[in-house]
Structure formats: C-alpha cells, structure tokens
Backbone bond lengths (Angstrom), bond angles and torsions (degrees), N, CA, C in turn:
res aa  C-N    CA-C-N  psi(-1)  N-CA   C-N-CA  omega(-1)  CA-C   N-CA-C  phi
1 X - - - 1.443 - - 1.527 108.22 -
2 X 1.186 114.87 153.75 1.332 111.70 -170.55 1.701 97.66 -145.33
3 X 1.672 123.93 -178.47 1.786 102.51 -169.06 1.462 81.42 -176.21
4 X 1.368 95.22 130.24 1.626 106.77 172.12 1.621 111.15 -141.71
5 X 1.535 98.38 122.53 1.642 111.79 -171.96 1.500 105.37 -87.75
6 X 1.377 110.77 109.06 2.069 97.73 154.26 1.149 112.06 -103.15
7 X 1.239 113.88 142.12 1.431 128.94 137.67 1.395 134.98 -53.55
8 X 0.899 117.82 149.19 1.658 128.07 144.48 1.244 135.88 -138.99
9 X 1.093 130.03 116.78 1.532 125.18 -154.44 1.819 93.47 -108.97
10 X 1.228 99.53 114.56 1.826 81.15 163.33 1.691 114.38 -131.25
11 X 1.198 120.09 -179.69 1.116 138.39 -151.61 1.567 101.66 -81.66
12 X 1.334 126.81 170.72 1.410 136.25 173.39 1.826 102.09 -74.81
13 X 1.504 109.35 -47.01 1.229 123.07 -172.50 1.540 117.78 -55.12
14 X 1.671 115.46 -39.00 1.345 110.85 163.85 1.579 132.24 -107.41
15 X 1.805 112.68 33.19 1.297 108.33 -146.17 2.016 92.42 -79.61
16 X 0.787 115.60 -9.70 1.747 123.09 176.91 1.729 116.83 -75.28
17 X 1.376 84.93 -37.93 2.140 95.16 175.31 1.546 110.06 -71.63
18 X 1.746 95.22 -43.35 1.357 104.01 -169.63 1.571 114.19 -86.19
19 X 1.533 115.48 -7.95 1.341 106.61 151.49 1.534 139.28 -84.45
20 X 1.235 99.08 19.47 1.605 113.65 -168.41 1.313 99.44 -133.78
21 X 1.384 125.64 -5.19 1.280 129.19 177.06 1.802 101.28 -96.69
22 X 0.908 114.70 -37.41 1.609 117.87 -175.66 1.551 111.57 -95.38
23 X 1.401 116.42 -3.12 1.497 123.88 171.04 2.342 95.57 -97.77
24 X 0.957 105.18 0.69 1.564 96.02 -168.02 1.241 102.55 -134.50
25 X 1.522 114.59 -84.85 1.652 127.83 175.14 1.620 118.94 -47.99
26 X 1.101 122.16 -71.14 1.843 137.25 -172.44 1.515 91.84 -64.37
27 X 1.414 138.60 -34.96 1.324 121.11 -161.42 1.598 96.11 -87.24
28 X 0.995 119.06 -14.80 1.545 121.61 -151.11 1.827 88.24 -100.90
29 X 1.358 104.46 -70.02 1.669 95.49 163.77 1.261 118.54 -39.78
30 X 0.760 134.81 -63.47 2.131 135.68 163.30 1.068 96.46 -7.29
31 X 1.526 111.68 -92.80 1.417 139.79 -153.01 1.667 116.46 -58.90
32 X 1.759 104.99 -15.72 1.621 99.81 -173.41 2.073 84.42 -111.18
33 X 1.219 124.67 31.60 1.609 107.69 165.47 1.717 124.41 -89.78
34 X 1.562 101.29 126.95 1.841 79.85 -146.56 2.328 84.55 -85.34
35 X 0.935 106.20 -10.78 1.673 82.98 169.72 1.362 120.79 -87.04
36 X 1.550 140.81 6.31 1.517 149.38 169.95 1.717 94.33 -81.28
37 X 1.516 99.01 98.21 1.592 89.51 149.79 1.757 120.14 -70.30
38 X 1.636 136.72 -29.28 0.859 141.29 -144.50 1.642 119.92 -158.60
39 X 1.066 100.99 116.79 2.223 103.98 178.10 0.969 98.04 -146.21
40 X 1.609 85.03 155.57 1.527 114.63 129.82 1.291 145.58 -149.72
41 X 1.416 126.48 145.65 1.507 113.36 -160.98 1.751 99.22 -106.29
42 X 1.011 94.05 134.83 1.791 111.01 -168.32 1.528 108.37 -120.54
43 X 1.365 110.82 150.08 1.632 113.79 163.25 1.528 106.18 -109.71
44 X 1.360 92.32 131.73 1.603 93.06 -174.64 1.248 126.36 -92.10
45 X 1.232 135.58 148.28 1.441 135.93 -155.03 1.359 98.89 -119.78
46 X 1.720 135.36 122.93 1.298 119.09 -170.11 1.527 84.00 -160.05
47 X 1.151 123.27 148.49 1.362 142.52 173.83 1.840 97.39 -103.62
48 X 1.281 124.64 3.35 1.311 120.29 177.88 1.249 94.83 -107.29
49 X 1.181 144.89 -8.74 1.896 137.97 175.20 1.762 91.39 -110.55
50 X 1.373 80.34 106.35 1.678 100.72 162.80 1.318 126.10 -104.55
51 X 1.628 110.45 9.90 1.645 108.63 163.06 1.320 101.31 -152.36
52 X 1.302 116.02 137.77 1.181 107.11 168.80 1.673 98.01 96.40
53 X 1.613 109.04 -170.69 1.570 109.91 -168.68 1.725 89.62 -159.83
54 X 1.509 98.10 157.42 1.431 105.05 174.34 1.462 120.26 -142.28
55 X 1.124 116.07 141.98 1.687 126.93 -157.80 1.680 98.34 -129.91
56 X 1.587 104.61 125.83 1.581 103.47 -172.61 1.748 86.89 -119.01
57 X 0.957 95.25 148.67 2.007 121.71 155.80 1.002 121.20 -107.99
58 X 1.587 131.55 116.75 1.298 131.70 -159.56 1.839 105.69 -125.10
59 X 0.980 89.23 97.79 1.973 107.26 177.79 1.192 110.17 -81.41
60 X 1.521 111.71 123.27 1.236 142.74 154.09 1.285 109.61 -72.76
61 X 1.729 138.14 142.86 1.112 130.93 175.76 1.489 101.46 -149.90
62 X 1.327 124.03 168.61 1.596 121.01 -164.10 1.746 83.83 -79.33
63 X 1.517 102.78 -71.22 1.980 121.06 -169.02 1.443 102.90 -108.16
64 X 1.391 97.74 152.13 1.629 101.80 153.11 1.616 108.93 -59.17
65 X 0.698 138.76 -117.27 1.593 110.92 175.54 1.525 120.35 46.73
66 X 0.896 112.50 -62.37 1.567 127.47 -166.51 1.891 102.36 -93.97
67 X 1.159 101.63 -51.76 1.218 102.25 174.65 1.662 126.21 -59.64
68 X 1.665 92.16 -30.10 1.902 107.83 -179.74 1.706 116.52 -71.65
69 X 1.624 98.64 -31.86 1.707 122.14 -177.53 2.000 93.28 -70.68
70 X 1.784 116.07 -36.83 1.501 101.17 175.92 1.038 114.57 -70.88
71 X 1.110 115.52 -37.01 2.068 114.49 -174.46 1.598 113.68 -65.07
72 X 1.000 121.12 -49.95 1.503 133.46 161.14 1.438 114.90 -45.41
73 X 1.306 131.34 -55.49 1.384 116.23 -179.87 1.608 110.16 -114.70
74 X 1.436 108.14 -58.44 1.396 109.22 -165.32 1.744 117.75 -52.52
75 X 1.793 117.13 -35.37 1.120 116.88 -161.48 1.562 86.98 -90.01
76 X 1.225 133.70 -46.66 1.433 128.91 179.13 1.830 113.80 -32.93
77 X 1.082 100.89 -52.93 1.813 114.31 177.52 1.841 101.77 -61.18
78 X 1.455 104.51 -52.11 1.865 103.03 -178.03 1.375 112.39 -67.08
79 X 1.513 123.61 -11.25 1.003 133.43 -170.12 1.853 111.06 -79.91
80 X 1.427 92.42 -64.01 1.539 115.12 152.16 1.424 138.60 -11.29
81 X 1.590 80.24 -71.23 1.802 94.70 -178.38 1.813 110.41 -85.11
82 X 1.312 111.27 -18.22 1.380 107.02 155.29 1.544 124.95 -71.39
83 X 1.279 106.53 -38.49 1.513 101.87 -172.73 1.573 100.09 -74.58
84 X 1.335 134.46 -16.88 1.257 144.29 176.71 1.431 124.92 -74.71
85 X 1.423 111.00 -22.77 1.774 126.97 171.94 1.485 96.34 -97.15
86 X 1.268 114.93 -48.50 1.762 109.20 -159.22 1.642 105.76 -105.19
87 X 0.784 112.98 -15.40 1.735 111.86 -169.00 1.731 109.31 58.06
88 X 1.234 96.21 -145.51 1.745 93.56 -175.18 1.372 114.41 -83.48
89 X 1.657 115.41 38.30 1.432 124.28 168.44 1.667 105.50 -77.36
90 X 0.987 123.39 -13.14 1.599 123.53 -154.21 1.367 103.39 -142.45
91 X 1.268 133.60 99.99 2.127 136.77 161.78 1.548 88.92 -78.77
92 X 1.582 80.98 155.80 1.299 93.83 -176.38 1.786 90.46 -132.15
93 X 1.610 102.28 129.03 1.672 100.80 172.86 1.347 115.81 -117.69
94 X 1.227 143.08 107.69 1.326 150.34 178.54 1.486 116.51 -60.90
95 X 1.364 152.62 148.92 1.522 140.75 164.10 1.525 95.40 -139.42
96 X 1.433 111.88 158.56 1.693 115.67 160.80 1.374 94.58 -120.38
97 X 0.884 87.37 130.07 1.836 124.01 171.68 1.369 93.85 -97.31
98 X 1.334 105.33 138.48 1.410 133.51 -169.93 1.351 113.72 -126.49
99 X 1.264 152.26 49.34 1.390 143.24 -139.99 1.457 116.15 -70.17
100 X 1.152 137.48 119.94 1.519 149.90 -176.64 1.435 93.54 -77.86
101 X 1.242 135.74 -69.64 1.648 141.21 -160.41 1.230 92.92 -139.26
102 X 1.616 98.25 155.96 1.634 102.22 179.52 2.189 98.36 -159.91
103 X 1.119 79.92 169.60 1.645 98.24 179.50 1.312 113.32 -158.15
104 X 1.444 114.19 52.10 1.565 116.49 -176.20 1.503 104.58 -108.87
C-alpha cells in the first residue's frame, strides 16, 4: 500500500467557487483515477489556518510504483487545471505517507 496526501490551501476570496469546484470537478477527477483503489477528500479543520481553508485528498495506491506514475502525470494535469481556474488562489502541497501499521 502506498498513500499520498494533497493539499489545497485556498484563499478567503474564492472559498464559494472553490466549494463548488470540489463538490463537482476534483470529486469527479478523484473518482475517474483508474490507479486509486481508495480516498478521501476532506475539509480540514485547523486552528493553525487563519485565512482561508484547506481541503486534503488522501490516495490509496496498490505500490509506490503506481503512486510515482500519479505524481508524474496525473497530479501535474490536476495541478494545471487548477492553477488555470484559480490562479495563485489555491497551493497545492503534496506529502508521501509511508504507513508503519494500518487497519484499513
């Protein structure tokens, strides 16, 4: 198993676009990736983001392998078409999750 966290941090200014973008567009890209056996897209609750709001996607993948083939093409393209609707309203932060123990 392998697990890759994104972020998205967006702005106060588009938090209404960008909630209709991740209820339609981002869920729909999610849902059609044929190497993600498993997600979920979350809004994150943090007393450390004092402007703005942040929404993570959390990928399940069989191998790194599979997960390395998303970072390379698939997130490059999601990357794209966000920075292409929102401009620099939206960072995008990637993590690899490494799982030690699990119960999924």
């Amino acid at each position: 198993m392998s697990i890759l966290s994104i972020t998205f941090h967006t702005t106060d200014k588009i938090s209404e676009n960008w909630e209709n973008y991740v209820e339609s567009d981002l869920h729909e890209m999610v849902e059609n990736l044929m190497d993600v056996e498993k997600y979920i897209i979350s809004q994150v609750q943090s007393e450390m983001v004092g402007e703005g709001q942040n929404t993570n996607v959390l990928l399940i993948f069989e191998n790194d392998e599979k997960r390395d083939d998303f970072v390379e093409i698939e997130l490059k393209n999601i990357t794209e078409r966000i920075e292409g609707k929102f401009g620099e309203e939206v960072m995008i932060f990637q993590t690899f999750l490494h799982p030690r123990k699990t119960r999924l």
